[in-house]
PDBQT receptor file of N, H, CA, C and O in Angstrom, charges set to zero:
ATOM      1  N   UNK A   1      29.051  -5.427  -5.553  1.00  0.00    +0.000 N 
ATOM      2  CA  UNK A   1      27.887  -5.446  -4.695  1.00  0.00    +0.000 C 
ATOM      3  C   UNK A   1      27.118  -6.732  -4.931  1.00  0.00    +0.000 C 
ATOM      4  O   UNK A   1      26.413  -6.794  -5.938  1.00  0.00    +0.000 OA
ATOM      5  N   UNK A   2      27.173  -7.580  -4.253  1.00  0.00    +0.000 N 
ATOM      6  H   UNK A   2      27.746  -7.530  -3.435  1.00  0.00    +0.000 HD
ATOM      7  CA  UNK A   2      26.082  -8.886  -4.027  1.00  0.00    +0.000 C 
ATOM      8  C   UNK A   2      24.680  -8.518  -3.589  1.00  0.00    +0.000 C 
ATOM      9  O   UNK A   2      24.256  -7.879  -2.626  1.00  0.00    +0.000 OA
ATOM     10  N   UNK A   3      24.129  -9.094  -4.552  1.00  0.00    +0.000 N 
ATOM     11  H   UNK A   3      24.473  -9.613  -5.334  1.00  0.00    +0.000 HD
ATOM     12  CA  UNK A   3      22.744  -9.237  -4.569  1.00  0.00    +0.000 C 
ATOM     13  C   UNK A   3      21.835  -8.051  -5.235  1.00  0.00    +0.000 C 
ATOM     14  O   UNK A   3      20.606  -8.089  -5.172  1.00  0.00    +0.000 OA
ATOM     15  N   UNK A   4      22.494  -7.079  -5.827  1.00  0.00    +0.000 N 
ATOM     16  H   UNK A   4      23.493  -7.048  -5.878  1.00  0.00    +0.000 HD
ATOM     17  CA  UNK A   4      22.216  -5.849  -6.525  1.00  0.00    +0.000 C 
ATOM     18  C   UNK A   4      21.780  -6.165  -7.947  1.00  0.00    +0.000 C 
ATOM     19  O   UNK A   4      21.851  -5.273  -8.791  1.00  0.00    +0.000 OA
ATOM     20  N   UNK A   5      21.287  -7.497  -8.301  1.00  0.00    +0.000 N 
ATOM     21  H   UNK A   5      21.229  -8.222  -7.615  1.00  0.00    +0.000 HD
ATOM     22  CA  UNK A   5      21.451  -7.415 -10.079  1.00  0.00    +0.000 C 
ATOM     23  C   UNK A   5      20.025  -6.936 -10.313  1.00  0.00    +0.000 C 
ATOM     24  O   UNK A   5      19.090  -6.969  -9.514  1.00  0.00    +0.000 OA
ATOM     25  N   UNK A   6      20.041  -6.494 -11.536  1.00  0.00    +0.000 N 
ATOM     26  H   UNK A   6      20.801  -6.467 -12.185  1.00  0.00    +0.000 HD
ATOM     27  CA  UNK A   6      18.708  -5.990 -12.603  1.00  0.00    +0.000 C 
ATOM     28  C   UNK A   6      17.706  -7.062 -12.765  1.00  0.00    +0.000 C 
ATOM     29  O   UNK A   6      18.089  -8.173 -13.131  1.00  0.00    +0.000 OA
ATOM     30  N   UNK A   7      16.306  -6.808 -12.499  1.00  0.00    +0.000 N 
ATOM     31  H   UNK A   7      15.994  -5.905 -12.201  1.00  0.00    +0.000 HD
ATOM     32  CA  UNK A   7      15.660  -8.145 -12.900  1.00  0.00    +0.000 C 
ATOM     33  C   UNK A   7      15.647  -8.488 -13.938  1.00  0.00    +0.000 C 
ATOM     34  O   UNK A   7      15.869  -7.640 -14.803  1.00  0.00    +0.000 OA
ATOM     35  N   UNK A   8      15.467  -9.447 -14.216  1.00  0.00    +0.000 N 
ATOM     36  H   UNK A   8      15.287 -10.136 -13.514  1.00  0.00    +0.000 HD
ATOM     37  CA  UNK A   8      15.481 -10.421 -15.465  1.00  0.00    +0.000 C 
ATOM     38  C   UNK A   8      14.645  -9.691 -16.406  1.00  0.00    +0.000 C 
ATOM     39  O   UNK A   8      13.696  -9.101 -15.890  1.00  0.00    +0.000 OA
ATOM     40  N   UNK A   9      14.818  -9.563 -18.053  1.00  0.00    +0.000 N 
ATOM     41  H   UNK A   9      15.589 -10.042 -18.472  1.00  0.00    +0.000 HD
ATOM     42  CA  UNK A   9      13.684  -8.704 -19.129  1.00  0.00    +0.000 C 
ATOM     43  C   UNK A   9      12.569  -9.762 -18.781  1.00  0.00    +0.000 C 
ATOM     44  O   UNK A   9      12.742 -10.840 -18.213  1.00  0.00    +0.000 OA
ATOM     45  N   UNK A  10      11.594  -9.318 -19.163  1.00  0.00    +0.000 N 
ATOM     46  H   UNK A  10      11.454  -8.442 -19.625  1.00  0.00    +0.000 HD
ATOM     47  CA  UNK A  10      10.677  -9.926 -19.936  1.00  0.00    +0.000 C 
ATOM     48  C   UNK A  10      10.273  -9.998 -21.104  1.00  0.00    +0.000 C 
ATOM     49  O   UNK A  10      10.720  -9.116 -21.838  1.00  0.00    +0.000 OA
ATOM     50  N   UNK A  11       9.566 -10.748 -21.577  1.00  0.00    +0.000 N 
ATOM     51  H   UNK A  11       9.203 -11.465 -20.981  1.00  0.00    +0.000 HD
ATOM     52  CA  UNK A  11       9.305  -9.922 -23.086  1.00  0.00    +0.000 C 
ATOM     53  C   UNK A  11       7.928  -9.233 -23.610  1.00  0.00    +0.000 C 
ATOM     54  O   UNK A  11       7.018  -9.008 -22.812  1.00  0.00    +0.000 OA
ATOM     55  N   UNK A  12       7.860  -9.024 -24.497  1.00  0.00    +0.000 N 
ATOM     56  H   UNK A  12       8.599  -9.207 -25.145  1.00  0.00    +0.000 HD
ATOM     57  CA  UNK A  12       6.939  -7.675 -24.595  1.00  0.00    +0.000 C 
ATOM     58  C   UNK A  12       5.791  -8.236 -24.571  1.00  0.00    +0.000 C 
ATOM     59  O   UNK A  12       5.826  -9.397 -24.978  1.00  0.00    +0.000 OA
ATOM     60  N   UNK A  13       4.187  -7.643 -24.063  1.00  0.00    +0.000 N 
ATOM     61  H   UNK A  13       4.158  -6.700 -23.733  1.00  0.00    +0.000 HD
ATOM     62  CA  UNK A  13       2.967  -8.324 -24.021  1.00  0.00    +0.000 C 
ATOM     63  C   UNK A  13       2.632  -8.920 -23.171  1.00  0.00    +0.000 C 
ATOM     64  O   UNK A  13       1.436  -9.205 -23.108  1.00  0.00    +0.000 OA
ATOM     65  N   UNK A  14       3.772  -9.484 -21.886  1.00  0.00    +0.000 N 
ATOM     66  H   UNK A  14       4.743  -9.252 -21.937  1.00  0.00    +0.000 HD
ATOM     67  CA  UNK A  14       3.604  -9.977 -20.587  1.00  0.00    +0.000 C 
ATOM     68  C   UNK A  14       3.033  -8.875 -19.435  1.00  0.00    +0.000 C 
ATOM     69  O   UNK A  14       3.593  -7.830 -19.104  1.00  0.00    +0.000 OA
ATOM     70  N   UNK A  15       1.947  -9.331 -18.999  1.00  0.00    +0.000 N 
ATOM     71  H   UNK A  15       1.491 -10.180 -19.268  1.00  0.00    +0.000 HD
ATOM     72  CA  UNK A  15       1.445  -8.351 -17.935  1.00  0.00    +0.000 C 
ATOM     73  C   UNK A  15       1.783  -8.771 -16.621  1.00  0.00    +0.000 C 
ATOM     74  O   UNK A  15       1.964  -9.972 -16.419  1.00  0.00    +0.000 OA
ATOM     75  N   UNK A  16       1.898  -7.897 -15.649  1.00  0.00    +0.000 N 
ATOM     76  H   UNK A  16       1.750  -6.922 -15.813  1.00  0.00    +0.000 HD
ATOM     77  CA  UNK A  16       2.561  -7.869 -14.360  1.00  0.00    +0.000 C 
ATOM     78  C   UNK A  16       0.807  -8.361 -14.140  1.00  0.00    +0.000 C 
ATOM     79  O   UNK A  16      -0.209  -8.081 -14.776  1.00  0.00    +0.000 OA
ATOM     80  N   UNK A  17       1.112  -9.375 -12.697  1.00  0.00    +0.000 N 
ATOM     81  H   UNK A  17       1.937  -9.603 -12.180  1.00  0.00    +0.000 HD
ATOM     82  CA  UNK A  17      -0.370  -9.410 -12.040  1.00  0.00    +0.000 C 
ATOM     83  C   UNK A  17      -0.846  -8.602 -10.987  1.00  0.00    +0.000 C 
ATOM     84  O   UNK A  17      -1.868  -8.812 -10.335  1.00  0.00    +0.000 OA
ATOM     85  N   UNK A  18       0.100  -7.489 -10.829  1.00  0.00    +0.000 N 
ATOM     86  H   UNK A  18       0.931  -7.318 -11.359  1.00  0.00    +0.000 HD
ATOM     87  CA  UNK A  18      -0.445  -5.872 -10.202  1.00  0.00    +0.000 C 
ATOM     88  C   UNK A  18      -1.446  -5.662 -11.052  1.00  0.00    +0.000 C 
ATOM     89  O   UNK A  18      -2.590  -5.490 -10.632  1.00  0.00    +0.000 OA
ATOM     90  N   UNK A  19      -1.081  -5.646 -12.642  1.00  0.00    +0.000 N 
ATOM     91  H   UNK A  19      -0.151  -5.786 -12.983  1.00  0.00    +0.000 HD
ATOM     92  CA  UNK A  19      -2.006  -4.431 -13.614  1.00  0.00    +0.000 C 
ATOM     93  C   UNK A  19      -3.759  -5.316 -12.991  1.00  0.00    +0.000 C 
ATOM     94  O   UNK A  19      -4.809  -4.684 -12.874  1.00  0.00    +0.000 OA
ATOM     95  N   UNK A  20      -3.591  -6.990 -12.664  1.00  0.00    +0.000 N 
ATOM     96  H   UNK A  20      -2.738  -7.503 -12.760  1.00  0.00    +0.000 HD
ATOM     97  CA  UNK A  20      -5.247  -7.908 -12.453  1.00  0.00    +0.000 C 
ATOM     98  C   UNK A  20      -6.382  -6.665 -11.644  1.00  0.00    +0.000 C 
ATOM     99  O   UNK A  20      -7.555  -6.362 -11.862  1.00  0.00    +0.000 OA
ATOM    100  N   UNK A  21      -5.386  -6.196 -10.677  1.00  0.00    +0.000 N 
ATOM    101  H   UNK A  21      -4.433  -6.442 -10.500  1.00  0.00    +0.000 HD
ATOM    102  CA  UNK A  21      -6.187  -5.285  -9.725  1.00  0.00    +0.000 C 
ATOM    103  C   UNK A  21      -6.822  -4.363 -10.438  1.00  0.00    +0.000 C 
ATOM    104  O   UNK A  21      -7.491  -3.674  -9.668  1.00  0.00    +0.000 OA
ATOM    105  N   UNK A  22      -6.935  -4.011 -11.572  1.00  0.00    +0.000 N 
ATOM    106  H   UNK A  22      -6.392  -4.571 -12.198  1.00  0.00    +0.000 HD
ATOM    107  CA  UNK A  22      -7.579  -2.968 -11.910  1.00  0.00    +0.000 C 
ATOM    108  C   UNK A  22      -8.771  -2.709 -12.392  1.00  0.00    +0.000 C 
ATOM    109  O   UNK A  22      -9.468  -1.712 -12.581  1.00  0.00    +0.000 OA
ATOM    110  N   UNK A  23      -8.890  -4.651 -12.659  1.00  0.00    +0.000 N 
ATOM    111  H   UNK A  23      -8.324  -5.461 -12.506  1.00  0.00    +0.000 HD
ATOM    112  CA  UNK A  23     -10.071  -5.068 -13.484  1.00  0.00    +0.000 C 
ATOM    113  C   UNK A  23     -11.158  -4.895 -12.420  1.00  0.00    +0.000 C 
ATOM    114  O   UNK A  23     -12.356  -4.896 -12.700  1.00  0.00    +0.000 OA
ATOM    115  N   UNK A  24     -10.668  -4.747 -11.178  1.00  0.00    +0.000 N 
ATOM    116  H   UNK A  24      -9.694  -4.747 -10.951  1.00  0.00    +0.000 HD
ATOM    117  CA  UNK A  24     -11.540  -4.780 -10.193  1.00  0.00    +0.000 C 
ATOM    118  C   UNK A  24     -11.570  -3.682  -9.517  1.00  0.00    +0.000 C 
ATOM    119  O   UNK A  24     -12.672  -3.558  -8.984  1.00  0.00    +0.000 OA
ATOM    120  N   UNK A  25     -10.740  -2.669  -9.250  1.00  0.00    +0.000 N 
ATOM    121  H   UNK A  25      -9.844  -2.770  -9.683  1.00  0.00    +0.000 HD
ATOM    122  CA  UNK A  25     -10.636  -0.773  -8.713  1.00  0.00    +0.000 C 
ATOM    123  C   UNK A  25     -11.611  -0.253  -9.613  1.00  0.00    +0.000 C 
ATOM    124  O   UNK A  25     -12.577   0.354  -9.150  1.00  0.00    +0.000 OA
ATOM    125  N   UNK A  26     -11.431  -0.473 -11.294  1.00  0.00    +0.000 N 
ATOM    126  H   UNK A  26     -10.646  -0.966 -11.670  1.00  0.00    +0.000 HD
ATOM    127  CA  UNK A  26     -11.952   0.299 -12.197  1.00  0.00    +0.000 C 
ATOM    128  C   UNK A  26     -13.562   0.534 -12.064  1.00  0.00    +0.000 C 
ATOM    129  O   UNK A  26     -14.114   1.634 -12.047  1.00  0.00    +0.000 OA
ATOM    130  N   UNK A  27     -14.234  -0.826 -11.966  1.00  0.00    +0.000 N 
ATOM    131  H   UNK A  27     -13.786  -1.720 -11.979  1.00  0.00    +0.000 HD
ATOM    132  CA  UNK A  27     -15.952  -0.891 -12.167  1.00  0.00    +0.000 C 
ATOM    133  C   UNK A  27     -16.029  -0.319 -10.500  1.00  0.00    +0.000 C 
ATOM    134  O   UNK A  27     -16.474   0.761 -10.109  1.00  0.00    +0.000 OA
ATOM    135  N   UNK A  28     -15.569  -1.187  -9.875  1.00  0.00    +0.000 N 
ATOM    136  H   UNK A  28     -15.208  -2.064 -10.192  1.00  0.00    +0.000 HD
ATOM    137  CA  UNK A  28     -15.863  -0.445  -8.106  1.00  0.00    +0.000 C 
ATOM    138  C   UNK A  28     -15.818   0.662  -8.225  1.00  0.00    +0.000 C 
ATOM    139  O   UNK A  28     -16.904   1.186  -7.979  1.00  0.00    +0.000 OA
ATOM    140  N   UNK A  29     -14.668   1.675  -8.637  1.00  0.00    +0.000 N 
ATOM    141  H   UNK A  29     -13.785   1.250  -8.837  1.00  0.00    +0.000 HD
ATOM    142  CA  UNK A  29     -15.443   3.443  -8.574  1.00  0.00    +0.000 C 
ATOM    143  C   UNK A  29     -16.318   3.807  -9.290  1.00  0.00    +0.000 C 
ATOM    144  O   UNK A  29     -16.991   4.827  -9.137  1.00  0.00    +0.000 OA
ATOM    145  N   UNK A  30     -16.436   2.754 -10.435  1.00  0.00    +0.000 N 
ATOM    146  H   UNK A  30     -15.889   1.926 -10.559  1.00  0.00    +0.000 HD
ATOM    147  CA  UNK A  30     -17.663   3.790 -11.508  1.00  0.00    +0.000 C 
ATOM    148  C   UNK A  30     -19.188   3.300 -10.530  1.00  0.00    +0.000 C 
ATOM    149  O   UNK A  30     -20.195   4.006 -10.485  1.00  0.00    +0.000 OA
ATOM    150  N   UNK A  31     -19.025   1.818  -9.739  1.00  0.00    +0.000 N 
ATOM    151  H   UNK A  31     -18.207   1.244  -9.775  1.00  0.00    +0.000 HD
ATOM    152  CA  UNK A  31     -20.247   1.923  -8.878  1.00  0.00    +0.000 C 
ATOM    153  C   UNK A  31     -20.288   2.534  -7.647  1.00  0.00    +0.000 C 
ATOM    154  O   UNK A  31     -21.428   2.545  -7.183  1.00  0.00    +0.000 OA
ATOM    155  N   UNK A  32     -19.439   3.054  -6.941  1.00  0.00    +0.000 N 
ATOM    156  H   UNK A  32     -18.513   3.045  -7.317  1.00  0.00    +0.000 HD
ATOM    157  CA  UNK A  32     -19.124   4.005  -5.621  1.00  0.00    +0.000 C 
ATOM    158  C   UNK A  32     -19.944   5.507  -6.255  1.00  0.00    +0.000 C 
ATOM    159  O   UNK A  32     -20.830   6.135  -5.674  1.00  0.00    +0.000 OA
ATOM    160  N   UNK A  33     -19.480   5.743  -7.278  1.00  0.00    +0.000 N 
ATOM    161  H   UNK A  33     -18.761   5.234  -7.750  1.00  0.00    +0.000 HD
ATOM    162  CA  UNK A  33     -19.528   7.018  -7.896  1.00  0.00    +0.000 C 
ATOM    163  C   UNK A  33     -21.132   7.004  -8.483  1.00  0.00    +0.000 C 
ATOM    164  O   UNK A  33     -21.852   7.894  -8.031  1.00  0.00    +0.000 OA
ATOM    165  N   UNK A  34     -21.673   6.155  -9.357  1.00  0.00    +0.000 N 
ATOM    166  H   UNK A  34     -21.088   5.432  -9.724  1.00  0.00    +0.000 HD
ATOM    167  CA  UNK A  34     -22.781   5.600  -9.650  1.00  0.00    +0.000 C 
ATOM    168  C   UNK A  34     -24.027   6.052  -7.831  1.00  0.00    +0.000 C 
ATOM    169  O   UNK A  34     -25.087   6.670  -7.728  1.00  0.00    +0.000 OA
ATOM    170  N   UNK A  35     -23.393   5.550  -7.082  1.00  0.00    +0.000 N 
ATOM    171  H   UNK A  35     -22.533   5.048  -7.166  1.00  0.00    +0.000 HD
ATOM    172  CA  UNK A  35     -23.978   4.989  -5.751  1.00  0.00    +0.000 C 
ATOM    173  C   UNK A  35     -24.167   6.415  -4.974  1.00  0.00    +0.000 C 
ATOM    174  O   UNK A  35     -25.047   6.470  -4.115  1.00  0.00    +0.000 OA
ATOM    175  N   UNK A  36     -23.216   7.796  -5.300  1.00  0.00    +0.000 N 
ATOM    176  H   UNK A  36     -22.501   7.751  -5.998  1.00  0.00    +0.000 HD
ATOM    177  CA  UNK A  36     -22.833   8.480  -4.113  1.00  0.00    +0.000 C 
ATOM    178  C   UNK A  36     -23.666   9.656  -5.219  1.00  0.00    +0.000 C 
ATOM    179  O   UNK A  36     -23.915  10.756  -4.727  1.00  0.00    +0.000 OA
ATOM    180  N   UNK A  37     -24.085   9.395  -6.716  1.00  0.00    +0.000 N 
ATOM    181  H   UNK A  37     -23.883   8.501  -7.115  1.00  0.00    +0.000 HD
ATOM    182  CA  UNK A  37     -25.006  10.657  -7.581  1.00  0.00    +0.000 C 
ATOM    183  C   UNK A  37     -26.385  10.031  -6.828  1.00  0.00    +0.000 C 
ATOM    184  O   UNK A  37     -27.135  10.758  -6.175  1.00  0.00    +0.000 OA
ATOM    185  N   UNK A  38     -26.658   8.316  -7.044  1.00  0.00    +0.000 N 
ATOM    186  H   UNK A  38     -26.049   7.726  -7.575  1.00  0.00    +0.000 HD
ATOM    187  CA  UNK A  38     -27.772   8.602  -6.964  1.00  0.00    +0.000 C 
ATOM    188  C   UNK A  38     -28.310   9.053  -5.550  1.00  0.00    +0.000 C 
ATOM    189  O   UNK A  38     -29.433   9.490  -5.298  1.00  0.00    +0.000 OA
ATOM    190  N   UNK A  39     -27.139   8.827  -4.591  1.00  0.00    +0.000 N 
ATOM    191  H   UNK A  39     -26.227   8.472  -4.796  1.00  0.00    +0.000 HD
ATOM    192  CA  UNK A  39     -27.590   9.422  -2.926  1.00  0.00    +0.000 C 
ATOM    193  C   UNK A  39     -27.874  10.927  -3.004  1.00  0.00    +0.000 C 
ATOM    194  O   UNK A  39     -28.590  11.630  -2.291  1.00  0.00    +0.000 OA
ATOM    195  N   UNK A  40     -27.340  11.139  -3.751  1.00  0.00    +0.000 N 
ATOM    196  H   UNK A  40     -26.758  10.569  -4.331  1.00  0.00    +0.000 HD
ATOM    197  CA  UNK A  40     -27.087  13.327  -3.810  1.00  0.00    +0.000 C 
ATOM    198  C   UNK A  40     -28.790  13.171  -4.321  1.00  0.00    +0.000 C 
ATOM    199  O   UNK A  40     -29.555  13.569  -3.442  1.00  0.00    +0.000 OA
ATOM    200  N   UNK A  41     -29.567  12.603  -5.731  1.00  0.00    +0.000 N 
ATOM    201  H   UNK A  41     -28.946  12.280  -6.446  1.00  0.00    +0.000 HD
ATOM    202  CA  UNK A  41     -30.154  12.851  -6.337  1.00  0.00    +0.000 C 
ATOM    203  C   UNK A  41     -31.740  12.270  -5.282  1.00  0.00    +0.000 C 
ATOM    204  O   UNK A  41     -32.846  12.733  -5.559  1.00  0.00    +0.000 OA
ATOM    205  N   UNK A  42     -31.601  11.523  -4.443  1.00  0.00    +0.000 N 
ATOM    206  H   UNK A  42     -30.702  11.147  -4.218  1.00  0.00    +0.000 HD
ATOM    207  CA  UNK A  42     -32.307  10.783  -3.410  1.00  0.00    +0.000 C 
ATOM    208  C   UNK A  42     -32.660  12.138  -2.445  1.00  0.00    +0.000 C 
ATOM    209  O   UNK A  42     -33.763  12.557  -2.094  1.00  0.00    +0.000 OA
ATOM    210  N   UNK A  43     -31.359  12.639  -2.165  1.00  0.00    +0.000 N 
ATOM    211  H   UNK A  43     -30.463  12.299  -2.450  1.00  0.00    +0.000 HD
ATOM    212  CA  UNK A  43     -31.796  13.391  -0.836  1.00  0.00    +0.000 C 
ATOM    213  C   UNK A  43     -32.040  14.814  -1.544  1.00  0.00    +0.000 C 
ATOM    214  O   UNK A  43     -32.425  15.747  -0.840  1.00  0.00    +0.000 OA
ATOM    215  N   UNK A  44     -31.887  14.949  -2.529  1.00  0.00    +0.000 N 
ATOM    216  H   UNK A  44     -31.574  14.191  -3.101  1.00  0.00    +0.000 HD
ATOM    217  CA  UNK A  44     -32.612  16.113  -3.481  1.00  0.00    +0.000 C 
ATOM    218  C   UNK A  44     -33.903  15.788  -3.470  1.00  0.00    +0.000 C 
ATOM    219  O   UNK A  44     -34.724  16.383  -2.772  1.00  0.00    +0.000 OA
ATOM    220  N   UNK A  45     -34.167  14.878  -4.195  1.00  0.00    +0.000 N 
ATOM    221  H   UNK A  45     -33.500  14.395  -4.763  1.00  0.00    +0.000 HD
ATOM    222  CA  UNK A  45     -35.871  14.914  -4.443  1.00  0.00    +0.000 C 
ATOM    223  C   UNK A  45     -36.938  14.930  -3.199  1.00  0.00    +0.000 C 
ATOM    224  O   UNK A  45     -38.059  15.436  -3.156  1.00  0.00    +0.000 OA
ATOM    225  N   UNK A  46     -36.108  14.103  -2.063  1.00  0.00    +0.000 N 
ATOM    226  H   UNK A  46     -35.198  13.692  -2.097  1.00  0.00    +0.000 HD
ATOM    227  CA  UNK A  46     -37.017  14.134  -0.805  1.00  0.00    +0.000 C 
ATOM    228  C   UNK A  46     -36.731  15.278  -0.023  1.00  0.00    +0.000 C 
ATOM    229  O   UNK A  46     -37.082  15.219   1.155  1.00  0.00    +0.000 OA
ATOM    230  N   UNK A  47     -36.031  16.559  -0.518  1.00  0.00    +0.000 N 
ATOM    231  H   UNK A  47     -35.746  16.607  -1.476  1.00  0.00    +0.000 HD
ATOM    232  CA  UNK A  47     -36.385  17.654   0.429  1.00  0.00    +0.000 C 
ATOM    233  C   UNK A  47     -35.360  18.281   1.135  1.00  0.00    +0.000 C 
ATOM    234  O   UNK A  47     -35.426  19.461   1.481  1.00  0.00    +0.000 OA
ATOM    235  N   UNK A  48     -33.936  17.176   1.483  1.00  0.00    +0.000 N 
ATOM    236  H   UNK A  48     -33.883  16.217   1.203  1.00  0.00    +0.000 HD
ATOM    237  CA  UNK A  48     -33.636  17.622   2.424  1.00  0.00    +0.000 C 
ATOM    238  C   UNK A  48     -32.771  18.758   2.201  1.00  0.00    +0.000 C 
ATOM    239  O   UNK A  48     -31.934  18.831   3.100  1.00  0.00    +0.000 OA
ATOM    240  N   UNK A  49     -32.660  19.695   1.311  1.00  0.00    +0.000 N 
ATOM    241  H   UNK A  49     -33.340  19.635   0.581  1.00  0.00    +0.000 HD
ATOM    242  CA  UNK A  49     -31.495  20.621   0.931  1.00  0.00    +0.000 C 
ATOM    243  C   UNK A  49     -33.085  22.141   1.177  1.00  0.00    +0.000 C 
ATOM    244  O   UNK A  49     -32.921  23.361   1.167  1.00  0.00    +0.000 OA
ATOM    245  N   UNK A  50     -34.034  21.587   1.308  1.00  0.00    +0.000 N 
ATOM    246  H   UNK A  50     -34.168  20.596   1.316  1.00  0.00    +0.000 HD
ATOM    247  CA  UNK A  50     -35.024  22.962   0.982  1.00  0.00    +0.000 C 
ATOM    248  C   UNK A  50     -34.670  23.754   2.127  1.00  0.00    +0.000 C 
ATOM    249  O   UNK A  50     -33.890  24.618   1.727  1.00  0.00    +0.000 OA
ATOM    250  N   UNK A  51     -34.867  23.868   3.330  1.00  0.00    +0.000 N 
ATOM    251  H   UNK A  51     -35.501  23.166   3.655  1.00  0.00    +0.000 HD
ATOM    252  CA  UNK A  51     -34.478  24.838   3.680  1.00  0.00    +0.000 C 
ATOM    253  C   UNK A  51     -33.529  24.904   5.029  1.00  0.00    +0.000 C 
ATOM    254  O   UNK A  51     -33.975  25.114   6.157  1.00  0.00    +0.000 OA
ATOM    255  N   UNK A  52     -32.208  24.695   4.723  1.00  0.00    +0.000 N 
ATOM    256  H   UNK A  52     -31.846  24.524   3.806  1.00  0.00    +0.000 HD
ATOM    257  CA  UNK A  52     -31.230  24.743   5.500  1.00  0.00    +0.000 C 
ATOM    258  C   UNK A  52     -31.034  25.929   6.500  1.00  0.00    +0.000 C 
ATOM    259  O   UNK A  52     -30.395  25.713   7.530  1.00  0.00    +0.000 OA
ATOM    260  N   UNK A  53     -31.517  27.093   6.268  1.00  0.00    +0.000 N 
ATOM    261  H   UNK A  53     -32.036  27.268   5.431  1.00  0.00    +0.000 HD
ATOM    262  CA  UNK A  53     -31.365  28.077   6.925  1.00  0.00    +0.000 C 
ATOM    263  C   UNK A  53     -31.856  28.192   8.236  1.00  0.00    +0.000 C 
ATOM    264  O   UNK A  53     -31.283  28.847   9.107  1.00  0.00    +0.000 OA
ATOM    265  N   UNK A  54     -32.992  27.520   8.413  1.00  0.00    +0.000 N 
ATOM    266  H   UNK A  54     -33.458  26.989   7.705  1.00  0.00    +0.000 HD
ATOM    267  CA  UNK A  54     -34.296  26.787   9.439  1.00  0.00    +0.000 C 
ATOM    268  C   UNK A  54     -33.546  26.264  10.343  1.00  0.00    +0.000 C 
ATOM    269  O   UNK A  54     -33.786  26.789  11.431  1.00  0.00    +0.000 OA
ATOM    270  N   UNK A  55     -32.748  25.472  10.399  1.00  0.00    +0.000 N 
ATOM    271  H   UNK A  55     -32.554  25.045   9.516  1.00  0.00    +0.000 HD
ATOM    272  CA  UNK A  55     -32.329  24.703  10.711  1.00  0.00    +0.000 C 
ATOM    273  C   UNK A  55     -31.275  25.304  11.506  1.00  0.00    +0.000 C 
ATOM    274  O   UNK A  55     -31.311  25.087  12.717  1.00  0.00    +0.000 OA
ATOM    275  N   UNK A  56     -30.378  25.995  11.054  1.00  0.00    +0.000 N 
ATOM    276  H   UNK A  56     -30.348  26.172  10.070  1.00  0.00    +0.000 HD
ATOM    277  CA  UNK A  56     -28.984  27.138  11.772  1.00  0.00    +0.000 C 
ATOM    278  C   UNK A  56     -29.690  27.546  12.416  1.00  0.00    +0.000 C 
ATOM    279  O   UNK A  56     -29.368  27.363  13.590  1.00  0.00    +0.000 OA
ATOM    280  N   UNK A  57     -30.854  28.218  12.255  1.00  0.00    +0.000 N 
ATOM    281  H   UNK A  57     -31.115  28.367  11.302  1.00  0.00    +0.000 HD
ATOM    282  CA  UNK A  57     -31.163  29.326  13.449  1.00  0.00    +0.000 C 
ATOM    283  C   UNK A  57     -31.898  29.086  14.583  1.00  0.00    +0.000 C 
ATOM    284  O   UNK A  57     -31.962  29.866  15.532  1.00  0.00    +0.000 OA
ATOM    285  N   UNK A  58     -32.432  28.070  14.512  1.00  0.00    +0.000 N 
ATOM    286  H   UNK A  58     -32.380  27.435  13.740  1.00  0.00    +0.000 HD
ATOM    287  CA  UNK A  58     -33.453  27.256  15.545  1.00  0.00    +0.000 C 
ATOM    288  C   UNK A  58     -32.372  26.426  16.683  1.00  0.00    +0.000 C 
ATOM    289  O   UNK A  58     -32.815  26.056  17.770  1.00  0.00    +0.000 OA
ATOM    290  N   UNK A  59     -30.933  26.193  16.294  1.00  0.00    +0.000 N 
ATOM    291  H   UNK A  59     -30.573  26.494  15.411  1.00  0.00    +0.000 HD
ATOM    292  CA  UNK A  59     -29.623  25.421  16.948  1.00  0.00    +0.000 C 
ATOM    293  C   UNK A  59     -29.675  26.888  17.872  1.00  0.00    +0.000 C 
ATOM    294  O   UNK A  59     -29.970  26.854  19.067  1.00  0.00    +0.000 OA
ATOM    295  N   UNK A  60     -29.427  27.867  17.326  1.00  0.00    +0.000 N 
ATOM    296  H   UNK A  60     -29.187  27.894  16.355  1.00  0.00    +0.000 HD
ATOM    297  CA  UNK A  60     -29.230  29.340  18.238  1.00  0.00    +0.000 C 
ATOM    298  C   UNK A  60     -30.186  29.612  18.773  1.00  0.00    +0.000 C 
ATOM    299  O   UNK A  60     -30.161  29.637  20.003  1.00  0.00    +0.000 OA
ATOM    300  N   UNK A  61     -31.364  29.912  18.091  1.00  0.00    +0.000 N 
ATOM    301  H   UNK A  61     -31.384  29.892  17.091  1.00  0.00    +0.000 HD
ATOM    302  CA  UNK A  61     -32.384  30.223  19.040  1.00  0.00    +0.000 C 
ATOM    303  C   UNK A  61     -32.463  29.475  20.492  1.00  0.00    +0.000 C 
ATOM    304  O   UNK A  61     -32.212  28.288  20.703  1.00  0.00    +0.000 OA
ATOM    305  N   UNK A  62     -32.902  30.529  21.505  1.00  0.00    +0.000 N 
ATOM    306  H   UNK A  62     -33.106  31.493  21.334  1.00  0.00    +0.000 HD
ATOM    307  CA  UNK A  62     -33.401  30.506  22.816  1.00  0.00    +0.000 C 
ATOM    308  C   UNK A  62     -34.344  28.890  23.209  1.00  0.00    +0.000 C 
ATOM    309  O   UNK A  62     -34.658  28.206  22.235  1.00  0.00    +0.000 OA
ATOM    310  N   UNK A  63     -34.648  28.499  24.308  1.00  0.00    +0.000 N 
ATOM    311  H   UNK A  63     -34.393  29.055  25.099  1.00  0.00    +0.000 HD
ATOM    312  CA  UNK A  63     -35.665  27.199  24.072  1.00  0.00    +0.000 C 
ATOM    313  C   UNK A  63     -36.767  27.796  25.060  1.00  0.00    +0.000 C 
ATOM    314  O   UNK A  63     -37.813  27.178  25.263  1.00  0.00    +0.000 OA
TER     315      UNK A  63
């Protein structure tokens, strides 16, 4: 079979420059994640979870 060979070793301690991407995935979710508590903790304090129920029944209610 032509063109089927094994890649070449490397040797040990050599990093692929796939693993570079991670230096940069890693902090981006801890600030996505950072970003999406303090939105939960934002729309907590200003109210908007108090009373949801208000809200369903007034969509049904009559006008």
């Amino acid at each position: 079979m032509r063109g089927s060979r094994a890649p070449p070793l490397r040797p040990l301690g050599h990093q692929e420059p796939e693993v570079d991407i991670l230096f940069v995935l890693v902090p981006l979710s801890v600030l996505m994640a950072l970003a999406i508590i303090f939105g939960l903790w934002w729309a907590v304090e200003r109210g908007q979870f108090d009373d949801i129920e208000r809200e369903g029944s007034r969509i049904l209610g009559n006008d």
